[in-house]
C-alpha positions in Angstrom: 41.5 21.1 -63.3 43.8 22.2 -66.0 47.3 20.6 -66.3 50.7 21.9 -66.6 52.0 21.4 -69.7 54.8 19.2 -70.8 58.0 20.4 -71.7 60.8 17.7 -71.8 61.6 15.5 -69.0 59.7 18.2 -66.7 56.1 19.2 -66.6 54.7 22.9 -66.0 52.8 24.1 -62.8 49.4 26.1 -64.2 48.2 28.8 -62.3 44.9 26.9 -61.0 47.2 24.0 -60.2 48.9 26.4 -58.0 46.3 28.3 -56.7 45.1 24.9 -55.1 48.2 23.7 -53.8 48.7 26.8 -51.7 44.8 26.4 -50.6 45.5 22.7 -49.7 48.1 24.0 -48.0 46.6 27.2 -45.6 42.8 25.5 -45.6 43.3 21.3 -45.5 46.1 21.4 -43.5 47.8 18.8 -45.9 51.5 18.4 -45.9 53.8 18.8 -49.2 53.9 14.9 -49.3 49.7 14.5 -49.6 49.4 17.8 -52.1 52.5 15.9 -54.3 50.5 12.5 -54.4 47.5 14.3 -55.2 48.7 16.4 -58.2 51.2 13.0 -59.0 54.4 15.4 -58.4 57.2 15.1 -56.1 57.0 16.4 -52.9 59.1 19.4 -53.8 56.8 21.0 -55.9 54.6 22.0 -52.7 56.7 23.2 -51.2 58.7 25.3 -54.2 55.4 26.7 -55.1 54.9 27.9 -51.4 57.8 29.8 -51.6 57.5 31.4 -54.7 53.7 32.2 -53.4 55.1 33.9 -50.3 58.0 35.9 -52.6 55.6 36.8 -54.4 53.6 38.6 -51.6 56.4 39.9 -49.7 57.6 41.5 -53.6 54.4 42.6 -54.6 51.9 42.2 -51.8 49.9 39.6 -53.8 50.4 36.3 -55.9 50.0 36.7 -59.5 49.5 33.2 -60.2 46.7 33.3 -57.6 45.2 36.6 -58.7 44.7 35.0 -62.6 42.6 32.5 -61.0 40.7 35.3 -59.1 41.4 33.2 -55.5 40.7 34.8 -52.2 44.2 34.0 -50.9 46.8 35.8 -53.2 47.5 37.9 -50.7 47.3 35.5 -47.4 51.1 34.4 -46.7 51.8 30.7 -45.6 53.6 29.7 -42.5 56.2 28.0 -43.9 57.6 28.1 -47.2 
């Protein structure tokens, strides 16, 4: 899976990193806490990521972080978020 990058103190999101949070998310069930440990990020990452998916959808009726990954769910809103 390809990384964020590092910039600073902080390290970026990449698209395919996001694409699978939000599909850990709708598919696995998982909560922010078990995506966070998996991707070694705090548990606010989730669940910022979640929200900006669903913005996204509710802006432009699909996710462009998800649609540059060509994923089935850039258009599928989460329940929370």
């Amino acid at each position: 899976m390809n990384e964020g990058e590092y910039r600073g103190t902080f390290r970026t999101v990449s698209d395919k990193e996001h694409a699978e949070m939000i599909r850990l998310y709708i598919e696995e069930g998982l909560s922010y806490e078990k995506i966070a440990e998996q991707f070694n990020r705090s548990s606010r990452t989730p669940l910022l990521h979640l929200q900006k998916h669903n913005q996204a959808i509710l802006k432009s009726g699909f996710c462009p972080n998800y649609r540059r990954v060509k994923s089935n769910l850039e258009s599928v809103l989460t329940q929370k978020g």
